[in-house]
N, CA, C and O of each residue as an XYZ file, in Angstrom:
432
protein
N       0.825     -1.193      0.000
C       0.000      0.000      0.000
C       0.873      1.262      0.000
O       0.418      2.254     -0.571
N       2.190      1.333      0.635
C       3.088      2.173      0.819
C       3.502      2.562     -0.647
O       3.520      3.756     -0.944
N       3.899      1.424     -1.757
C       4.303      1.902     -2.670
C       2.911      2.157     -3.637
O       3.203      2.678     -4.714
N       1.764      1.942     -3.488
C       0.504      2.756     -4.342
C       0.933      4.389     -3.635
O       1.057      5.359     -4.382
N       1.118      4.498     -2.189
C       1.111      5.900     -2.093
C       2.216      6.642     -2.617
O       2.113      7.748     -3.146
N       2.819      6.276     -2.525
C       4.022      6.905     -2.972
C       4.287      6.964     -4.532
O       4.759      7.974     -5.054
N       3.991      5.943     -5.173
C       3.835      6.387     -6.883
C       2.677      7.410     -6.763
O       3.049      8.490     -7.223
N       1.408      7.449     -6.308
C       0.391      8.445     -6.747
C       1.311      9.730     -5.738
O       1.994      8.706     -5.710
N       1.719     10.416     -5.249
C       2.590     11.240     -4.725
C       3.085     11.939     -5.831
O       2.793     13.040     -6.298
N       4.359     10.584     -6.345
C       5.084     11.200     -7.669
C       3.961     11.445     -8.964
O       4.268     12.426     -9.642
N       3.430     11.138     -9.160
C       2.834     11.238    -10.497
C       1.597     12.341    -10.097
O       0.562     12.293    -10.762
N       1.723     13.295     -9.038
C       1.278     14.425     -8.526
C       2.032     15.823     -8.551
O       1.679     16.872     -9.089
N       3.015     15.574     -7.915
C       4.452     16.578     -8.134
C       4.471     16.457     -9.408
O       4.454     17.518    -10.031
N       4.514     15.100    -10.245
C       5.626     15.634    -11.757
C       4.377     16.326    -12.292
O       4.593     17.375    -12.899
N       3.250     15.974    -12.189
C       1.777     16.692    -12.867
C       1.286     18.022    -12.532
O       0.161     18.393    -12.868
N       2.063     18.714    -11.909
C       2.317     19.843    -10.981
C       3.012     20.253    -11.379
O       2.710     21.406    -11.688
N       4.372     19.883    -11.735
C       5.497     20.208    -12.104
C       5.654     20.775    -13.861
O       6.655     21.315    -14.331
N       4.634     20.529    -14.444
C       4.085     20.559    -15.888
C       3.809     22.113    -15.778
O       2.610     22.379    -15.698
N       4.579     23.078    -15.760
C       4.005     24.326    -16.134
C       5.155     25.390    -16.322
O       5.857     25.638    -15.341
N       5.376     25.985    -17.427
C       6.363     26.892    -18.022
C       5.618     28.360    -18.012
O       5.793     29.045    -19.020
N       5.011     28.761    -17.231
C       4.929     30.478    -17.426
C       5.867     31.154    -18.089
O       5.667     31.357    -19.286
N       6.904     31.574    -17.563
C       8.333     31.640    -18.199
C       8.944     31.801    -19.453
O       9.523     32.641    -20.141
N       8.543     30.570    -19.452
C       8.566     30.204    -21.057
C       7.849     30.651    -22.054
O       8.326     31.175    -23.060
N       6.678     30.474    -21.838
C       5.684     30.986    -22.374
C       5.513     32.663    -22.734
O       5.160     33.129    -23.817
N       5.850     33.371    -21.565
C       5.503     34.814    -21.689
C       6.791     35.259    -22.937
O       6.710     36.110    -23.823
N       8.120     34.191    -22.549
C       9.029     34.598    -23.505
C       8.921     34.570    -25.068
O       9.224     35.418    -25.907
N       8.465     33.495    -25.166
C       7.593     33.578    -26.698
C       6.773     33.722    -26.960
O       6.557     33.263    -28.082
N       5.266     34.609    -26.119
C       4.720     35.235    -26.848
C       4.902     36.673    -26.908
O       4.158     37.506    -27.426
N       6.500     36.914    -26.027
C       7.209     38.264    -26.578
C       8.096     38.371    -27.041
O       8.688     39.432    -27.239
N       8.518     37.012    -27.421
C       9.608     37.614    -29.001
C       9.519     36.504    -30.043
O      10.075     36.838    -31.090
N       8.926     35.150    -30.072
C       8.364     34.357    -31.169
C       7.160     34.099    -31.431
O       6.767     32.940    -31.560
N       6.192     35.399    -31.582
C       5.135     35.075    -31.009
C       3.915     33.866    -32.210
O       2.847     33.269    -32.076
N       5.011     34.084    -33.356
C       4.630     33.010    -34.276
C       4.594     31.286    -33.879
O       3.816     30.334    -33.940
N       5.811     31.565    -33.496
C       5.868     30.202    -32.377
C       4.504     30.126    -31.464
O       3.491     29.455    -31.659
N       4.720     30.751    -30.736
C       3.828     30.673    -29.644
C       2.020     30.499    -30.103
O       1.011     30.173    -29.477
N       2.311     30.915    -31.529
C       0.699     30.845    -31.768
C       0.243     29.483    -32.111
O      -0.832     28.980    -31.785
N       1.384     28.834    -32.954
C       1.697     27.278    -33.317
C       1.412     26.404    -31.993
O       0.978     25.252    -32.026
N       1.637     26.931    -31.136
C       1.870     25.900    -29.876
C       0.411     25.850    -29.252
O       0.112     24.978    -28.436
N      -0.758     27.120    -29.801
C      -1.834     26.997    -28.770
C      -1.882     28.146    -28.174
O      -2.843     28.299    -27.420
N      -1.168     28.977    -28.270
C      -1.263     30.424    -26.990
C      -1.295     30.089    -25.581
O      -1.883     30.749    -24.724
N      -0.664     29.081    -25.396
C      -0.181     28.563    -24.063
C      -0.390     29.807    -23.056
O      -0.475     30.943    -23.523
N      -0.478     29.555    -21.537
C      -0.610     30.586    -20.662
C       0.801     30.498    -19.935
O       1.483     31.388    -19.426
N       1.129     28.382    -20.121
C       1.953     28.450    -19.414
C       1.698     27.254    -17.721
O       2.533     26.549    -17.154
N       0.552     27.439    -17.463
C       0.248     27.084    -16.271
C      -0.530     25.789    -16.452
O      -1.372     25.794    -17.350
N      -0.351     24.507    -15.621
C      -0.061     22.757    -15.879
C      -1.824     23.180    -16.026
O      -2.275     23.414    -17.147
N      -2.592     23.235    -14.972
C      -4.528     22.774    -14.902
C      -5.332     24.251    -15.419
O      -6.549     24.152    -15.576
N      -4.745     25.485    -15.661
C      -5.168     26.407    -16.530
C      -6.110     26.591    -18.010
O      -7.135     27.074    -18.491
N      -5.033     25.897    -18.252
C      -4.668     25.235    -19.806
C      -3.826     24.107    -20.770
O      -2.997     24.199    -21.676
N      -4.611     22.828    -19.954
C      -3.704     22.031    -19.957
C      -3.498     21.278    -21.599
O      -2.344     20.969    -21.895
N      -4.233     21.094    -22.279
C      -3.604     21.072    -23.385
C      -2.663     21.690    -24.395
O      -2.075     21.150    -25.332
N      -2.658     22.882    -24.008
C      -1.873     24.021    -24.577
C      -0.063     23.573    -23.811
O       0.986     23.497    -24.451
N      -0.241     23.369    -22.422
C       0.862     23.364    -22.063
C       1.094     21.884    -21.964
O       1.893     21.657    -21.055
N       0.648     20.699    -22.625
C       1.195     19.775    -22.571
C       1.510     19.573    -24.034
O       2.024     18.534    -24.450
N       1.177     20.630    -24.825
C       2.212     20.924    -26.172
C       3.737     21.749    -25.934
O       4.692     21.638    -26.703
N       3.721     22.369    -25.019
C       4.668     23.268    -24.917
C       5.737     21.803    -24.338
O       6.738     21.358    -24.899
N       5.269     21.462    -23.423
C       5.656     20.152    -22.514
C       6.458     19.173    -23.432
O       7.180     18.381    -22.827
N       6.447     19.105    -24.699
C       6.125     17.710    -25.531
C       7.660     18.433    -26.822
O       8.640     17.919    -27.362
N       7.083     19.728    -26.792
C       8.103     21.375    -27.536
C       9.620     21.373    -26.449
O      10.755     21.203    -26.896
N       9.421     21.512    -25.557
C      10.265     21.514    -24.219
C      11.232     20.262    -24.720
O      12.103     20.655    -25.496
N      11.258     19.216    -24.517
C      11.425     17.778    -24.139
C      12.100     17.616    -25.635
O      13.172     17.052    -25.858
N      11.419     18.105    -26.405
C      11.756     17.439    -28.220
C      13.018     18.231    -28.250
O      13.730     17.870    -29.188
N      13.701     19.507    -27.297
C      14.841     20.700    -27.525
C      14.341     21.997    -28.728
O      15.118     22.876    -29.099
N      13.075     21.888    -29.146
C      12.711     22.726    -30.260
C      13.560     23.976    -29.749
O      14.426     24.457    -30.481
N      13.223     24.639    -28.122
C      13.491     25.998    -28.087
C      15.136     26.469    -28.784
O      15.319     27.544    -29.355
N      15.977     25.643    -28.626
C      17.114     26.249    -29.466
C      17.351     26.445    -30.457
O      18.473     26.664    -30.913
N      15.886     26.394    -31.270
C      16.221     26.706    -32.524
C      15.613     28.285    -32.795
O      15.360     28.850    -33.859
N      15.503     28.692    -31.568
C      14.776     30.170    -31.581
C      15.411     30.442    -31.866
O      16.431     29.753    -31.837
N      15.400     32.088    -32.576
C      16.173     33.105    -32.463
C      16.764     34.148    -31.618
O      17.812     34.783    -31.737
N      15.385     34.178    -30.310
C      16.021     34.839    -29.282
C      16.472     34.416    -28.075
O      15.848     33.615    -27.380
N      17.632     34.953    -27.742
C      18.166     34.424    -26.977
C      18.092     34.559    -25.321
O      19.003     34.191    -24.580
N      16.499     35.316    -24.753
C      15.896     35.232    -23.587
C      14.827     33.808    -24.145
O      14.613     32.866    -23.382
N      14.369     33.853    -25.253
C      13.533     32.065    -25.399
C      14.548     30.979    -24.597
O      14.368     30.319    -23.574
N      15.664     31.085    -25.496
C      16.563     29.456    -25.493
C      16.771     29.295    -23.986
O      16.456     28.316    -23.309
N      17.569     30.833    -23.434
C      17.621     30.753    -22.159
C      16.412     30.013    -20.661
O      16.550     29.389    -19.608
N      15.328     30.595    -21.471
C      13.713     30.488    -20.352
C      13.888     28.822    -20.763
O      13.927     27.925    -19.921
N      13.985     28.619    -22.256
C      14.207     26.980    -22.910
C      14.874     26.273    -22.051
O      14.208     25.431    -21.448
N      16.175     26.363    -21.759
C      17.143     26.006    -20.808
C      16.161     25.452    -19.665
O      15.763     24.302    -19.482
N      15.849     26.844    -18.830
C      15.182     26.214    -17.695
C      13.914     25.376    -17.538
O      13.564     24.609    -16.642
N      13.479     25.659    -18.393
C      12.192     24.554    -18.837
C      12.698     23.171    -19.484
O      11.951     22.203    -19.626
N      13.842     23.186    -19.801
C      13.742     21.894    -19.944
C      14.154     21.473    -18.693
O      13.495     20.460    -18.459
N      14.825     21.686    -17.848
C      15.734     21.260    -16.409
C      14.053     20.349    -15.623
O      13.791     19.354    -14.948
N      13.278     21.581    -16.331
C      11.849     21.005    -15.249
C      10.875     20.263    -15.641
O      10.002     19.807    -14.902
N      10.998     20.047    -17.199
C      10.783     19.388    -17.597
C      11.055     18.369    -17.787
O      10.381     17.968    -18.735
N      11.962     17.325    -17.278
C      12.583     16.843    -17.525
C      12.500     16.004    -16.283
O      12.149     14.825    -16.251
N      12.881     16.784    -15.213
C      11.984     16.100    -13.629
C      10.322     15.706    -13.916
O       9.823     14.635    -13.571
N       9.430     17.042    -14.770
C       8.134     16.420    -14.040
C       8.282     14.748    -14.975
O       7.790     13.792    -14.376
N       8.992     14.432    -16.489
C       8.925     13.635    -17.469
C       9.080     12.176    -16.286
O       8.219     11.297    -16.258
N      10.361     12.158    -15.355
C      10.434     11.111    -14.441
C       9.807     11.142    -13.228
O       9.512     10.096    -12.651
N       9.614     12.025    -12.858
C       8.617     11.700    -11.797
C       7.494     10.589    -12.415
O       7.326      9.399    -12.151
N       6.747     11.571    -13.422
C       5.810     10.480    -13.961
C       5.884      9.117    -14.048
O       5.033      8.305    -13.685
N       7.139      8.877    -14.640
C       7.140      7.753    -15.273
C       7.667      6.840    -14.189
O       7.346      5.653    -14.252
N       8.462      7.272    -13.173
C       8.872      6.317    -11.876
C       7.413      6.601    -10.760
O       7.259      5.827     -9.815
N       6.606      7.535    -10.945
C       5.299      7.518    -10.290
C       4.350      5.482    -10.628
O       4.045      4.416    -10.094
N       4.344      6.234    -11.833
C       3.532      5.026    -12.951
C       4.037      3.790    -12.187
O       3.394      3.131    -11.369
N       5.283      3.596    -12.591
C       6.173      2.328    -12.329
C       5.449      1.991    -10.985
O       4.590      1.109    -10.979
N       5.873      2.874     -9.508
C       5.118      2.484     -8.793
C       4.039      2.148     -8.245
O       3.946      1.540     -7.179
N       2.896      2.627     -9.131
C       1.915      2.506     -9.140
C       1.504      0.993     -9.759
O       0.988      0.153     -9.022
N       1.736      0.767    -10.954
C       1.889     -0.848    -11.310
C       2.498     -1.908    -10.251
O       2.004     -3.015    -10.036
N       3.611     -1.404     -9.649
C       4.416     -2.407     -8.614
C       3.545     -2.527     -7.543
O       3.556     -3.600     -6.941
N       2.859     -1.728     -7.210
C       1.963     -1.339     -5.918
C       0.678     -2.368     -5.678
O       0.296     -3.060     -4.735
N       0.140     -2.063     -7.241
C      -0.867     -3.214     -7.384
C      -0.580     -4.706     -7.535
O      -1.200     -5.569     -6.913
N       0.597     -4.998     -8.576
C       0.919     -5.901     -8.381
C       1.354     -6.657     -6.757
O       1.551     -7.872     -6.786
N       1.448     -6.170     -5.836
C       1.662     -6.554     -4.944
C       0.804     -6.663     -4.033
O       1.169     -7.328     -3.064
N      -0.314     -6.196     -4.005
C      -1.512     -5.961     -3.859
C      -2.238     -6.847     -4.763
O      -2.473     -5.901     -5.515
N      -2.724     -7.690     -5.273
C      -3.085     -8.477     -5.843
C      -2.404     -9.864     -5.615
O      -3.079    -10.891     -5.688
N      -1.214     -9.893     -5.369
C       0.018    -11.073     -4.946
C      -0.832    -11.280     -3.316
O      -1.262    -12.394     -3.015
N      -0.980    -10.194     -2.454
C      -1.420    -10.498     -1.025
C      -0.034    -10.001     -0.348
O       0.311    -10.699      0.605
N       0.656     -9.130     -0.607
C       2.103     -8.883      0.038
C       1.798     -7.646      0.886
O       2.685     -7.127      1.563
């Protein structure tokens, strides 16, 4: 039961962790062509969450260095650092969450 709580924990933080304001305000003030491509993102994970689980997906793929400006690549930089945590949290959330049940179903 310890490890159901603790994967749903992580896969809370990293789902939390899904939000580039930052980022966002940076390209829709200096790529704002970009930024229109992406959805007009706000930026913020339960706001607008499809918008920013494009940005999320933009983040992760390295697109931002192919900006031209160089407060984007920079905000890019840090969005990916966090992106990159919420990407494993998730996915070691998940993990535990499968292990959890499985063990839980075993009788352990």
């Amino acid at each position: 039961m310890v490890v159901l709580v603790f994967g749903a924990i992580l896969i809370a933080v990293g789902a939390i962790s899904i939000s580039f304001p930052e980022l966002c305000a940076s390209l829709k003030n200096n790529d704002a062509e970009k930024w229109k491509q992406l959805g007009s993102p706000l930026g913020y994970a339960f706001t607008d969450l499809g918008s920013t689980l494009g940005v999320f997906s933009w983040v992760l793929g390295r697109e931002f260095e192919s900006s031209s400006s160089a407060e984007t690549v920079a905000a890019g930089t840090k969005a990916y650092t966090k992106a990159r945590f919420a990407k494993y949290c998730l996915l070691v959330g998940v993990t535990f969450v499968f292990i959890g049940f499985g063990l839980s179903i075993a009788g352990m």
